[in-house]
Gaussian input, Z-matrix of N, CA and C with variables (Angstrom, degrees):
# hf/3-21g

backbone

0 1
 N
 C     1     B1
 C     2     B2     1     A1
 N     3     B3     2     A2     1     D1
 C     4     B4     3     A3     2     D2
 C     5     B5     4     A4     3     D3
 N     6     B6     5     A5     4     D4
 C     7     B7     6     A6     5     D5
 C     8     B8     7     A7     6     D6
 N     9     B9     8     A8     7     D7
 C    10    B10     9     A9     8     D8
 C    11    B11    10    A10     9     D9
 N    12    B12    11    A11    10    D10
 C    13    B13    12    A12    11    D11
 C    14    B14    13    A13    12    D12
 N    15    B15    14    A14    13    D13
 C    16    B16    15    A15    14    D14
 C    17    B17    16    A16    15    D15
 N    18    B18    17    A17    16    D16
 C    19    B19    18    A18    17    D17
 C    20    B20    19    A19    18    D18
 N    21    B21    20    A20    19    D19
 C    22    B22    21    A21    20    D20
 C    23    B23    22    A22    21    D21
 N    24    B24    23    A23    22    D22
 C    25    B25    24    A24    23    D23
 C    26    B26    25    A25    24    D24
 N    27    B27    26    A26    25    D25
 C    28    B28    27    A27    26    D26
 C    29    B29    28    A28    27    D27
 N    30    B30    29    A29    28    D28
 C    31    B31    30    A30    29    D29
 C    32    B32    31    A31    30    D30
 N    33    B33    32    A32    31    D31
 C    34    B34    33    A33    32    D32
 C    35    B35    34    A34    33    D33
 N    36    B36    35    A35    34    D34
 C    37    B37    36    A36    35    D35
 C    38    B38    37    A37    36    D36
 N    39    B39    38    A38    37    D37
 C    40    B40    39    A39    38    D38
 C    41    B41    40    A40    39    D39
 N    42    B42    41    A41    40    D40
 C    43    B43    42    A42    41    D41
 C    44    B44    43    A43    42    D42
 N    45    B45    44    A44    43    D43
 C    46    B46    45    A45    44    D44
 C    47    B47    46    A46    45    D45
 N    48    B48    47    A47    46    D46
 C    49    B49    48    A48    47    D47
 C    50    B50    49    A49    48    D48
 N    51    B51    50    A50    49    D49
 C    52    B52    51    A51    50    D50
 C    53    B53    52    A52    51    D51
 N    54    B54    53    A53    52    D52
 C    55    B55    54    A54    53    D53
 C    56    B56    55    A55    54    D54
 N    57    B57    56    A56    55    D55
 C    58    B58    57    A57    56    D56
 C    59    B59    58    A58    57    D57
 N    60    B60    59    A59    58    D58
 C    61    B61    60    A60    59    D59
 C    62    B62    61    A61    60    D60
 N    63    B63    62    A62    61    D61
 C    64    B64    63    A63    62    D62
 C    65    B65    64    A64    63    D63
 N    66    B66    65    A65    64    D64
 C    67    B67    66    A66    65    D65
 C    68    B68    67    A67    66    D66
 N    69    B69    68    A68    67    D67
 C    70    B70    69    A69    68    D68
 C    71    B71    70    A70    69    D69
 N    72    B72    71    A71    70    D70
 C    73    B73    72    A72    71    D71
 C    74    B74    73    A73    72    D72
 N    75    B75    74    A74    73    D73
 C    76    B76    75    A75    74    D74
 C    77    B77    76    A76    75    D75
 N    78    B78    77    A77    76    D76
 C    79    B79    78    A78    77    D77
 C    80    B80    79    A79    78    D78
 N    81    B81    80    A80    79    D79
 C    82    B82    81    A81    80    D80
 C    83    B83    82    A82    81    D81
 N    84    B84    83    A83    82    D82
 C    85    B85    84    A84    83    D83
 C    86    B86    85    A85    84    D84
 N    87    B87    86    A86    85    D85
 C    88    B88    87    A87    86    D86
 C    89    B89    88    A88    87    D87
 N    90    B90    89    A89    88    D88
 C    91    B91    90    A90    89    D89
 C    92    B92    91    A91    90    D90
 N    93    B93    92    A92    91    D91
 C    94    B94    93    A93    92    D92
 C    95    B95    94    A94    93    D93
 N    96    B96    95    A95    94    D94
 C    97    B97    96    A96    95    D95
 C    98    B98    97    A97    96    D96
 N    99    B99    98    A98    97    D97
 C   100   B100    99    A99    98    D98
 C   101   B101   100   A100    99    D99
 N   102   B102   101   A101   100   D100
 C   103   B103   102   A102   101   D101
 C   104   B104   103   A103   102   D102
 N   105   B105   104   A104   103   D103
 C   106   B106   105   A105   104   D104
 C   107   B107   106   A106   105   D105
 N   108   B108   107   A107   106   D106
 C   109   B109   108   A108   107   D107
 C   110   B110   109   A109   108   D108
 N   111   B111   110   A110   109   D109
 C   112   B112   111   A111   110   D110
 C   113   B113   112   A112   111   D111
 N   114   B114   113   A113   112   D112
 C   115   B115   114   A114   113   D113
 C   116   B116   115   A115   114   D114
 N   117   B117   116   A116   115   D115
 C   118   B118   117   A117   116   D116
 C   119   B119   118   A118   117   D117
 N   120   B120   119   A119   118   D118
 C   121   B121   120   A120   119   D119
 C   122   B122   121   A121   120   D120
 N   123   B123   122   A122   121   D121
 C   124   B124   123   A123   122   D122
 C   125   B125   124   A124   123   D123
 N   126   B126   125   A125   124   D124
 C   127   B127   126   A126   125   D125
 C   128   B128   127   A127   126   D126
 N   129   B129   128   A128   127   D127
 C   130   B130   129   A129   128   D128
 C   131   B131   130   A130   129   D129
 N   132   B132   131   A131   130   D130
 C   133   B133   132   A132   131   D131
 C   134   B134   133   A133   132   D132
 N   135   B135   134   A134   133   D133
 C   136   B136   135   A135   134   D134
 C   137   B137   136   A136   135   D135
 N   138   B138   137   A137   136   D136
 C   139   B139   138   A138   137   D137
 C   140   B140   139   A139   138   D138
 N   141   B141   140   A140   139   D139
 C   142   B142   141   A141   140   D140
 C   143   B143   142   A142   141   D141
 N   144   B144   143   A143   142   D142
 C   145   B145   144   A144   143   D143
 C   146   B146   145   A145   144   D144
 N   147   B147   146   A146   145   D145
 C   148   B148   147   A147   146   D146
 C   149   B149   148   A148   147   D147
 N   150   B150   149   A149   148   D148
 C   151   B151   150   A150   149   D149
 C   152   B152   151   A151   150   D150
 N   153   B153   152   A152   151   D151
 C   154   B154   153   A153   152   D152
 C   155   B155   154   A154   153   D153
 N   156   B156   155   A155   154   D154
 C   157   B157   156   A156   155   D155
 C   158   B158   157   A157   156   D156
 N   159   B159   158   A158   157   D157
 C   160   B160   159   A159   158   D158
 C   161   B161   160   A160   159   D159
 N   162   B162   161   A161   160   D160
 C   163   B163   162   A162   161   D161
 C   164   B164   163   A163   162   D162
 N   165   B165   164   A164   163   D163
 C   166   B166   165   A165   164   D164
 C   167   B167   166   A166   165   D165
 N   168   B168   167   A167   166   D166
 C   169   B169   168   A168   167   D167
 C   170   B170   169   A169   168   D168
 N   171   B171   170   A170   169   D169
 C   172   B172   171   A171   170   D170
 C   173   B173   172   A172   171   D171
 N   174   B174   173   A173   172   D172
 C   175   B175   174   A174   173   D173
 C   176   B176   175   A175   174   D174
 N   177   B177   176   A176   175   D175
 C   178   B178   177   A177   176   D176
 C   179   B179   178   A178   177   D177
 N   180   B180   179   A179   178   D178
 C   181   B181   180   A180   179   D179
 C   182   B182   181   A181   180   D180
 N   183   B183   182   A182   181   D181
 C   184   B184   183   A183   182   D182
 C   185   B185   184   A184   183   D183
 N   186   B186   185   A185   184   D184
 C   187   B187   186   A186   185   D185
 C   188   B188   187   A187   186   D186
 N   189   B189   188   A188   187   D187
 C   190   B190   189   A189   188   D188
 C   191   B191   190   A190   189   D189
 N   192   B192   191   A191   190   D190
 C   193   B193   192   A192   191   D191
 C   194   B194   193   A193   192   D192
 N   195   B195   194   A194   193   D193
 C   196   B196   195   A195   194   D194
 C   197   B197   196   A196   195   D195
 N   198   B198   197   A197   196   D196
 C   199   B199   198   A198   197   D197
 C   200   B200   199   A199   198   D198
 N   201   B201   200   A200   199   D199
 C   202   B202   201   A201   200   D200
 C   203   B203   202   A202   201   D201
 N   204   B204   203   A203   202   D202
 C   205   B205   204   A204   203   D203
 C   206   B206   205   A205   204   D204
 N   207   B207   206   A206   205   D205
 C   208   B208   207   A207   206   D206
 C   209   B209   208   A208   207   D207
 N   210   B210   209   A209   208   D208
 C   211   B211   210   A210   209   D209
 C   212   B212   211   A211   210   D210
 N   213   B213   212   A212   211   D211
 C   214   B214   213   A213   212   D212
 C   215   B215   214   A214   213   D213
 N   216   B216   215   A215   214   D214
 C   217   B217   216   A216   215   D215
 C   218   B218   217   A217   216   D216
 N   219   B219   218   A218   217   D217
 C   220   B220   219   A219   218   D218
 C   221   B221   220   A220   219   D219
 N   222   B222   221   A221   220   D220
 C   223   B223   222   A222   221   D221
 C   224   B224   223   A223   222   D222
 N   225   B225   224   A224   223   D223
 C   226   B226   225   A225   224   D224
 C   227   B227   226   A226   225   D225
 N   228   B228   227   A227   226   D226
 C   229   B229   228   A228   227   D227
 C   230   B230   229   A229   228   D228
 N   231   B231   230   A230   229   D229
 C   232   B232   231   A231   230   D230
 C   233   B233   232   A232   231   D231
 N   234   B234   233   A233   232   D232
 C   235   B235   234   A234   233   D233
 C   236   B236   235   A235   234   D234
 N   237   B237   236   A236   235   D235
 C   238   B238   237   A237   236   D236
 C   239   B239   238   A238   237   D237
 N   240   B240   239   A239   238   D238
 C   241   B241   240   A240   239   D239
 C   242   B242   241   A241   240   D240
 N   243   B243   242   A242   241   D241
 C   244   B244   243   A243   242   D242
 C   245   B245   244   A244   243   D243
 N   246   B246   245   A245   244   D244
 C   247   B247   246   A246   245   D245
 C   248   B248   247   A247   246   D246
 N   249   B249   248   A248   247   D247
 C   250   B250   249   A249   248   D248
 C   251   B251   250   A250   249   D249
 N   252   B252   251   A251   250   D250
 C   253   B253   252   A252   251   D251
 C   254   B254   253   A253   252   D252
 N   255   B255   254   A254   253   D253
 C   256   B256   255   A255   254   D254
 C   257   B257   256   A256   255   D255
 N   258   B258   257   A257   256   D256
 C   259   B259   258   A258   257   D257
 C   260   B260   259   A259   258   D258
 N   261   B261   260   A260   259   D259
 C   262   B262   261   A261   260   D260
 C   263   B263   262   A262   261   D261
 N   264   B264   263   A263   262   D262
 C   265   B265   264   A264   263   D263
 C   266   B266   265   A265   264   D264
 N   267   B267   266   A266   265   D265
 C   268   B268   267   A267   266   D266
 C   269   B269   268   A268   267   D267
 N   270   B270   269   A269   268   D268
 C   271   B271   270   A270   269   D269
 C   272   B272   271   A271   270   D270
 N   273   B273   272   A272   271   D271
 C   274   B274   273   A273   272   D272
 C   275   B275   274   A274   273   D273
 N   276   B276   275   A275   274   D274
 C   277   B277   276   A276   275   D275
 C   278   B278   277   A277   276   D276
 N   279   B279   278   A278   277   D277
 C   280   B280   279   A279   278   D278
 C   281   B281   280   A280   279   D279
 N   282   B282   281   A281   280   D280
 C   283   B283   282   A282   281   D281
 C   284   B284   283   A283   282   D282
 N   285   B285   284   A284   283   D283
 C   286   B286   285   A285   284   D284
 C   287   B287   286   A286   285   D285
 N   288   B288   287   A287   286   D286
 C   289   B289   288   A288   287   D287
 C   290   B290   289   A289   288   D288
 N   291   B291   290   A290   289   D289
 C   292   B292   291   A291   290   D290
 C   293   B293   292   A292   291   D291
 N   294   B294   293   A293   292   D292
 C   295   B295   294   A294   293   D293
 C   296   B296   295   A295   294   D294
 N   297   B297   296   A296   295   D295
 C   298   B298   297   A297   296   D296
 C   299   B299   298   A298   297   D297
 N   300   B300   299   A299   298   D298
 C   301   B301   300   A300   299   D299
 C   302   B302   301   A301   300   D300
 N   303   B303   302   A302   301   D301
 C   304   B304   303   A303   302   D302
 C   305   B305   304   A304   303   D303
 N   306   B306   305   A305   304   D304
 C   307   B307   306   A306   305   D305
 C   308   B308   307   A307   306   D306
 N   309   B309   308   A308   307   D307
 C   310   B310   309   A309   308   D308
 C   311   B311   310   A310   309   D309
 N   312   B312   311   A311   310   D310
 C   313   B313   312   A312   311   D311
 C   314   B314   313   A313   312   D312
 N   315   B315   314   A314   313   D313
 C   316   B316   315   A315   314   D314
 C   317   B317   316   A316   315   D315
 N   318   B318   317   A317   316   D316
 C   319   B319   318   A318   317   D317
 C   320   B320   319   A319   318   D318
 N   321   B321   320   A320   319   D319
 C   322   B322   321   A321   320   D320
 C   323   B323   322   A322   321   D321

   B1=1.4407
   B2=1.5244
   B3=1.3539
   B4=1.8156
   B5=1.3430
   B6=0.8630
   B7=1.7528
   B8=1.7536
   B9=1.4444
   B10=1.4836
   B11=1.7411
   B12=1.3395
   B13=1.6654
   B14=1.9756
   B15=1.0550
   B16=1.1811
   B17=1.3901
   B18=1.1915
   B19=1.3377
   B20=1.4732
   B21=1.7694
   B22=1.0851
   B23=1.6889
   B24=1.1784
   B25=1.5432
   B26=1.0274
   B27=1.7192
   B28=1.1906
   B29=1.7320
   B30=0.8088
   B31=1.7839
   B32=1.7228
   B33=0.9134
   B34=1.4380
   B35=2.4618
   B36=1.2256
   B37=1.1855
   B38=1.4705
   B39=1.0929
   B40=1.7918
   B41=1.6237
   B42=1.2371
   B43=1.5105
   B44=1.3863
   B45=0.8256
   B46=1.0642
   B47=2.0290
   B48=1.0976
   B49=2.1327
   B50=1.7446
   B51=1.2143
   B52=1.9514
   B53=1.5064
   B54=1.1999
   B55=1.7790
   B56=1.3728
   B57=1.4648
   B58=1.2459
   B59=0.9838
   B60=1.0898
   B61=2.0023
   B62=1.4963
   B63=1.7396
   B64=1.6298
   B65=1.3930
   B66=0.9446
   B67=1.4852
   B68=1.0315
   B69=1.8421
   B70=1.6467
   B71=1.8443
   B72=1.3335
   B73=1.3794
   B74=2.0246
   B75=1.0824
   B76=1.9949
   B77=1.4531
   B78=1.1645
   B79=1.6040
   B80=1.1716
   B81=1.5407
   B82=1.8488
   B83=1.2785
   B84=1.8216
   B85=1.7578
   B86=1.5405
   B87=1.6161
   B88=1.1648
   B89=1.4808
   B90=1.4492
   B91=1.2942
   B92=1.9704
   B93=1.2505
   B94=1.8721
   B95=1.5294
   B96=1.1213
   B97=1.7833
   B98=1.1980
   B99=1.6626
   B100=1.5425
   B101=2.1717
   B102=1.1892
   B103=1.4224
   B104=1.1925
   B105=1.5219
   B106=1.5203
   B107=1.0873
   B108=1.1471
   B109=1.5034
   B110=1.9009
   B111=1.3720
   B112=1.3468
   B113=1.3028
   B114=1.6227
   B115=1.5091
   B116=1.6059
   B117=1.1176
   B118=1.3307
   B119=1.4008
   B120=1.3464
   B121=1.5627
   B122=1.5691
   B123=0.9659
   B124=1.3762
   B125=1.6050
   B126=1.5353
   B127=0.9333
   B128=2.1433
   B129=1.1277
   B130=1.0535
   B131=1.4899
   B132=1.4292
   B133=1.2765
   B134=1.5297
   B135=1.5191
   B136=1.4327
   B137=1.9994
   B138=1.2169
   B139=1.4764
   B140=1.7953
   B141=1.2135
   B142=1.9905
   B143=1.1467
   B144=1.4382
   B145=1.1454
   B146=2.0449
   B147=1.3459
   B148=1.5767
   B149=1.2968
   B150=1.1119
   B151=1.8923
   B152=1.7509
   B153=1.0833
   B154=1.7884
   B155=1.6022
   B156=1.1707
   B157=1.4403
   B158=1.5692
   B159=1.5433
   B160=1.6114
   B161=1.7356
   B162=0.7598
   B163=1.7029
   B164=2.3094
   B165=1.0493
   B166=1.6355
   B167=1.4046
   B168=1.8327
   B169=1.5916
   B170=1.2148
   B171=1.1404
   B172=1.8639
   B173=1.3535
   B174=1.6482
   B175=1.2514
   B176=1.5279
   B177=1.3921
   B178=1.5734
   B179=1.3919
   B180=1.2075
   B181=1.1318
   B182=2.2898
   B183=1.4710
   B184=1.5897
   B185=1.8216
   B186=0.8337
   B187=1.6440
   B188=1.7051
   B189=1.5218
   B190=1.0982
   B191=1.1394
   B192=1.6621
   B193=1.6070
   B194=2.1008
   B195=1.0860
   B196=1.5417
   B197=1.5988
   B198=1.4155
   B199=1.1308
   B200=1.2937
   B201=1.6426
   B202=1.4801
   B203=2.1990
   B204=1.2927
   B205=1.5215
   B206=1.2735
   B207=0.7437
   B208=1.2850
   B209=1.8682
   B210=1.5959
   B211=1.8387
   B212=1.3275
   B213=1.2673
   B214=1.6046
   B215=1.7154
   B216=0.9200
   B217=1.6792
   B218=1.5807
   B219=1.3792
   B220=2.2267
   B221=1.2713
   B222=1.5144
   B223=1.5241
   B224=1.4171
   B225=1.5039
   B226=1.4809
   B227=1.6384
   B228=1.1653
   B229=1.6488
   B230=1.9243
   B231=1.5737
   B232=1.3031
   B233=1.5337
   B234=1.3919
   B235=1.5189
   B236=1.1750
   B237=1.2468
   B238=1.6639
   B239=1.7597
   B240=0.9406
   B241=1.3068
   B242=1.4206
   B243=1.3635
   B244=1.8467
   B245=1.9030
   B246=1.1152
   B247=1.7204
   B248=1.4331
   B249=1.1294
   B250=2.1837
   B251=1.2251
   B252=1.1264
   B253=1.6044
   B254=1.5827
   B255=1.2940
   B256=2.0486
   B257=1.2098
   B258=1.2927
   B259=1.3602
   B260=1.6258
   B261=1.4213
   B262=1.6274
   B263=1.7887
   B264=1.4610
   B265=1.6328
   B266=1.4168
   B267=1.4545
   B268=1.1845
   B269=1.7872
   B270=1.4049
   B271=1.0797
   B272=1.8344
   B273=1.0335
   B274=1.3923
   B275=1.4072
   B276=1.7144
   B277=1.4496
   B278=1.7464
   B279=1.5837
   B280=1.2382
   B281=1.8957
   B282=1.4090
   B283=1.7287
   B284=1.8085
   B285=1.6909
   B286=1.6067
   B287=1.1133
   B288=1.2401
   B289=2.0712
   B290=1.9659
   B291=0.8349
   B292=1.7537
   B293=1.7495
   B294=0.9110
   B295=1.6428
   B296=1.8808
   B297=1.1280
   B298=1.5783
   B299=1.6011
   B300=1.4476
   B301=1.2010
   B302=1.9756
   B303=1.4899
   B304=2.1485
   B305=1.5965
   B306=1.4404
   B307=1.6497
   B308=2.0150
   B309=1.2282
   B310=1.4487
   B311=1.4839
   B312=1.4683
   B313=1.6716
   B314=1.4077
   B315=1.5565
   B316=1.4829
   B317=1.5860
   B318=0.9554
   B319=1.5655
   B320=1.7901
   B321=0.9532
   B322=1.5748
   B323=1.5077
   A1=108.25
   A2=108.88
   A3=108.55
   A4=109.66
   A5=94.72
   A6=106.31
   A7=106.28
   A8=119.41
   A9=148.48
   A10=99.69
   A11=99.21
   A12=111.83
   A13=80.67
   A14=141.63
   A15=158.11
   A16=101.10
   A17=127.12
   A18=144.29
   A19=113.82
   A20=109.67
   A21=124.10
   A22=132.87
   A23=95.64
   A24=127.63
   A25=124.19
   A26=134.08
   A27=130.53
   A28=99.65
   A29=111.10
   A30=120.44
   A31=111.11
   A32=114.24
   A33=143.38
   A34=77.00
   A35=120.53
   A36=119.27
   A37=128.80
   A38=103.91
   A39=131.54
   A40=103.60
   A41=114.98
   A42=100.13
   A43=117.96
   A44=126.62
   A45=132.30
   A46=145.00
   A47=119.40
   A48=91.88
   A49=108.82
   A50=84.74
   A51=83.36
   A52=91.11
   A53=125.84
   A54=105.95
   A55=122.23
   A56=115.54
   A57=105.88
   A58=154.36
   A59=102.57
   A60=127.77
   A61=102.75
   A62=95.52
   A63=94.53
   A64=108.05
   A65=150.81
   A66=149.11
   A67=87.66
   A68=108.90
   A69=140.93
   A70=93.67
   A71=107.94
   A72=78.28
   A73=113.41
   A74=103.62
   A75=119.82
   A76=103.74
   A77=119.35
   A78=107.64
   A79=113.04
   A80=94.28
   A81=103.11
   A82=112.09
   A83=95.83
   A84=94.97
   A85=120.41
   A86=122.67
   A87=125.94
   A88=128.54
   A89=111.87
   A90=128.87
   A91=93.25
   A92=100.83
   A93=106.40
   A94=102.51
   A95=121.14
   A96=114.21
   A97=112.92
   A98=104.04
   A99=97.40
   A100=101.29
   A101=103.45
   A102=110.85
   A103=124.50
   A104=96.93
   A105=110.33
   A106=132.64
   A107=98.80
   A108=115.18
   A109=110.76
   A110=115.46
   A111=125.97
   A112=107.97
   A113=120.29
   A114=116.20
   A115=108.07
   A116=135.93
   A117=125.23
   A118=110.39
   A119=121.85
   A120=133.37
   A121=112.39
   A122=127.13
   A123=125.23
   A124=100.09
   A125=127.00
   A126=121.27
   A127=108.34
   A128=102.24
   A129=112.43
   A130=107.74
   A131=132.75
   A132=161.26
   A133=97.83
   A134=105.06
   A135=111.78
   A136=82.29
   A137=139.95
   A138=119.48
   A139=105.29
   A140=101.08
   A141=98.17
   A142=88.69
   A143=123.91
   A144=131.44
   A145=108.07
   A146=111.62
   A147=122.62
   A148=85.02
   A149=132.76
   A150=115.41
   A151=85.51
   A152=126.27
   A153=102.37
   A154=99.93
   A155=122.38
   A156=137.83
   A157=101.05
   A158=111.22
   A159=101.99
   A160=118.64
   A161=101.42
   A162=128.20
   A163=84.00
   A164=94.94
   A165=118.40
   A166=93.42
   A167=131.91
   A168=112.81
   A169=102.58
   A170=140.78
   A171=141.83
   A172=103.87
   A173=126.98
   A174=124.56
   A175=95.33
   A176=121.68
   A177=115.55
   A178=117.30
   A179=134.59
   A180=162.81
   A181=100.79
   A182=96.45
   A183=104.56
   A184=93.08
   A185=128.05
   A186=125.04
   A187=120.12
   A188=122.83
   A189=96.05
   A190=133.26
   A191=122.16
   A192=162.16
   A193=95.28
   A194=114.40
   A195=134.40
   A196=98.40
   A197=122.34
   A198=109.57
   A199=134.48
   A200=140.10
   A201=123.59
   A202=71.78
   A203=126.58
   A204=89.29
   A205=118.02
   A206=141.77
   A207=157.57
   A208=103.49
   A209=92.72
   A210=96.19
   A211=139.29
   A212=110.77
   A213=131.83
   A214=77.05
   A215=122.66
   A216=103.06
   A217=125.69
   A218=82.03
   A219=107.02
   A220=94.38
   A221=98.72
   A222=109.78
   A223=122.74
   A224=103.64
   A225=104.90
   A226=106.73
   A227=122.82
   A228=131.29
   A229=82.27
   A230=122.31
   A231=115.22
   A232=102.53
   A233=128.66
   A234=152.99
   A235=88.64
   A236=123.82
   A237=121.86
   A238=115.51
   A239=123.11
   A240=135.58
   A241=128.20
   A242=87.70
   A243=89.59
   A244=82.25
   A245=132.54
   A246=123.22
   A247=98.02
   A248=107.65
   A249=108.96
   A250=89.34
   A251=134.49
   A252=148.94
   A253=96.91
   A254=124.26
   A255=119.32
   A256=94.92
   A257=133.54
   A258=118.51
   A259=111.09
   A260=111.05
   A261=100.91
   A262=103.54
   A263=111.68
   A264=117.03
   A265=97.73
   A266=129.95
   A267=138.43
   A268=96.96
   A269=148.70
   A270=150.01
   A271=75.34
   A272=106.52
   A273=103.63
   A274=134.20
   A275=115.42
   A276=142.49
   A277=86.33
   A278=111.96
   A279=102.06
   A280=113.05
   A281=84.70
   A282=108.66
   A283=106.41
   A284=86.10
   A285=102.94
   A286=100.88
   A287=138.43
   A288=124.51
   A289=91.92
   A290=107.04
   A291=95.57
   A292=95.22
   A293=139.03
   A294=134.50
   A295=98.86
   A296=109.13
   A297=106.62
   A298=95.30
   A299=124.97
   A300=125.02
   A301=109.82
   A302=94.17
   A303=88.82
   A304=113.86
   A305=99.82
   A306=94.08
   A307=96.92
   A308=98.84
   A309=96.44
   A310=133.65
   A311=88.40
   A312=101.97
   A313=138.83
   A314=97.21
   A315=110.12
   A316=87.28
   A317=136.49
   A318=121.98
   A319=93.50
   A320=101.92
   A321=110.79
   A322=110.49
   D1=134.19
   D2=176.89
   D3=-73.61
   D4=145.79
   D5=-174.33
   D6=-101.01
   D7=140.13
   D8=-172.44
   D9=-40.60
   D10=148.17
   D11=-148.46
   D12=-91.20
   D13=11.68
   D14=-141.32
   D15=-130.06
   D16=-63.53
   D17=-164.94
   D18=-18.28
   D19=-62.81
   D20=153.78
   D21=-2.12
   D22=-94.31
   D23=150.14
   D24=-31.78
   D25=-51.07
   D26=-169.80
   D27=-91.01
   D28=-32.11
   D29=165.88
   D30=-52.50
   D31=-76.16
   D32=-163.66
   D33=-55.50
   D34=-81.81
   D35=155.95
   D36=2.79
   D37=-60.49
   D38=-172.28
   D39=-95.29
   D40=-7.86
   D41=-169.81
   D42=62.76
   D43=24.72
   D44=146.98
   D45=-54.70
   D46=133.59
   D47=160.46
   D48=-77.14
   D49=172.22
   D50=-177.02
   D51=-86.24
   D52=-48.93
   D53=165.50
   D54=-16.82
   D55=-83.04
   D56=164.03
   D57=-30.87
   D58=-44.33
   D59=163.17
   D60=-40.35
   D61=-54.11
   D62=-171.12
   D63=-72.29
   D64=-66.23
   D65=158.12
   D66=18.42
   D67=-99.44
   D68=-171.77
   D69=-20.93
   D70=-68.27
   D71=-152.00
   D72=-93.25
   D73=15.26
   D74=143.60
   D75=-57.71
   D76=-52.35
   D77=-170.65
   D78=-60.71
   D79=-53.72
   D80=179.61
   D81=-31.15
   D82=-79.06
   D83=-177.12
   D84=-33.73
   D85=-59.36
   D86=163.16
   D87=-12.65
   D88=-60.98
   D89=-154.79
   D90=-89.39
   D91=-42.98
   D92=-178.39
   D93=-71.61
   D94=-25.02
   D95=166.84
   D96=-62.63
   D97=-40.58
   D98=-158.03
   D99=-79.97
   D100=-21.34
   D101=169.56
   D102=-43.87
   D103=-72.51
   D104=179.39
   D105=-89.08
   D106=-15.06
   D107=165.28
   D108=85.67
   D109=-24.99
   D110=179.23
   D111=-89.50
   D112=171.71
   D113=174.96
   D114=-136.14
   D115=97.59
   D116=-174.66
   D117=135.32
   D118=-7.75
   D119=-172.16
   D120=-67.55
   D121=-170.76
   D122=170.82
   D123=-107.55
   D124=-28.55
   D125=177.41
   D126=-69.63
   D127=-30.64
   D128=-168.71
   D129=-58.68
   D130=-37.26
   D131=-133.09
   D132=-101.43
   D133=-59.14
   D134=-156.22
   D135=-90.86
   D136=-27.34
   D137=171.62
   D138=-68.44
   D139=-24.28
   D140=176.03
   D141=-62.08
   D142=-80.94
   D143=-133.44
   D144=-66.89
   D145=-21.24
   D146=-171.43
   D147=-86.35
   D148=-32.83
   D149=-159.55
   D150=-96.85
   D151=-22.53
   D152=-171.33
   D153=-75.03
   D154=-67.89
   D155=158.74
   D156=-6.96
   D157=-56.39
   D158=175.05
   D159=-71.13
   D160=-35.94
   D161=-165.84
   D162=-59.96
   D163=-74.81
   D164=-167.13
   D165=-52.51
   D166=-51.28
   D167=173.51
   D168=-57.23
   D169=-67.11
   D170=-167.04
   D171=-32.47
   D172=-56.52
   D173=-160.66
   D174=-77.73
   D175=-43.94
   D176=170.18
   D177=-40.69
   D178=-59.68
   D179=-146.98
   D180=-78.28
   D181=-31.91
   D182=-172.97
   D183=-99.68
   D184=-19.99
   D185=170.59
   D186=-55.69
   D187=115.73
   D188=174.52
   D189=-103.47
   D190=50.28
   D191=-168.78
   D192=-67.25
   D193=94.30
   D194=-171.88
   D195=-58.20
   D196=113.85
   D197=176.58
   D198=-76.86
   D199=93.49
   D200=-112.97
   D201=-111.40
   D202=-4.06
   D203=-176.69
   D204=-70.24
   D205=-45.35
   D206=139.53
   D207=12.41
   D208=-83.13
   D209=160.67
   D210=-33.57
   D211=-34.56
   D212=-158.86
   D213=-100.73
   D214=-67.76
   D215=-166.53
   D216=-40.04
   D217=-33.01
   D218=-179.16
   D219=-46.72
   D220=-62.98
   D221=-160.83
   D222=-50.33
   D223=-55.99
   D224=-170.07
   D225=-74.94
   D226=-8.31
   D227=-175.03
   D228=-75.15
   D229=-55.13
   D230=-152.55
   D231=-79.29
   D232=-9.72
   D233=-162.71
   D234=-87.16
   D235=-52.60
   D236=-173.15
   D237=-73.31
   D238=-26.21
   D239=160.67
   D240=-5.63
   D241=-58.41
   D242=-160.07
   D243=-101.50
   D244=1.43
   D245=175.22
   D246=-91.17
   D247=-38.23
   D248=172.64
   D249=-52.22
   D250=-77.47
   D251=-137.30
   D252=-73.47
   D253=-33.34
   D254=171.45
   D255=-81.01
   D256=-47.21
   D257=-166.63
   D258=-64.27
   D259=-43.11
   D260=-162.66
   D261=-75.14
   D262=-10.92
   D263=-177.95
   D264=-77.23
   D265=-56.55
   D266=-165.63
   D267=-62.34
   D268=-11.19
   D269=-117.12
   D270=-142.44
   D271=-86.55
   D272=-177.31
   D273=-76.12
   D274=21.01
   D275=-170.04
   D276=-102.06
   D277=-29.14
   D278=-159.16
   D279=-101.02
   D280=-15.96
   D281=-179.07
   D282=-55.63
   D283=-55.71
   D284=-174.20
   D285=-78.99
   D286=-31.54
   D287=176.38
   D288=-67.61
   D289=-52.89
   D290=-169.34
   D291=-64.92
   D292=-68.70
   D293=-171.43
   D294=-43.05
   D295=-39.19
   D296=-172.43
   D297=-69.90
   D298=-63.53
   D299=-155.67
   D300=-68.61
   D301=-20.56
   D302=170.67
   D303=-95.61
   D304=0.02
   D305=170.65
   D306=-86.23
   D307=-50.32
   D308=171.46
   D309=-25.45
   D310=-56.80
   D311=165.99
   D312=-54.61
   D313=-40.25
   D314=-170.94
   D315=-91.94
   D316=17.68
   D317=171.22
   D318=-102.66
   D319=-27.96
   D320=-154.31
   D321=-65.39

């Protein structure tokens, strides 16, 4: 049986190999035949398609592939740091040169 024009994608997604994927979703079909007992149904389709989806979190879920976005967000949040920190100095470097320079004036 050809396997879902998706497969790809939802693998690649999951961290997965597409080997695997295919495995995963052989069982599915397997396991949704043996359910419904029909092959080609719409019910048949959406029990493939609900048990691979389950099948593919589990194998996601047993990988121990470090989820680094998470990290990378830290980072660039802590990367930005010290440009908050020039900007808000440069911000109020400029408050007090203008307050200095109209007291200047009005003395003048």
């Amino acid at each position: 049986m050809k396997t879902p024009k998706l497969l790809p994608w939802q693998a690649r997604k999951a961290g997965v190999s597409l080997e695997r994927a295919e495995a995963l979703w052989n069982k599915a079909i397997r396991e949704a035949t043996a359910d419904t007992g029909w092959v080609g149904t719409s019910e048949f389709w959406d029990a493939a398609e609900t048990r691979f989806r389950e099948l593919l979190d589990a194998e996601r879920n047993t990988l121990c592939a470090p989820q680094i976005e998470s990290l990378v967000r830290c980072q660039s949040r802590l990367g930005l740091l010290p440009l908050l920190a020039a900007e808000q100095m440069v911000t109020a470097m400029s408050a007090n040169w203008q307050r200095f320079c109209n007291q200047m004036n009005k003395a003048a």
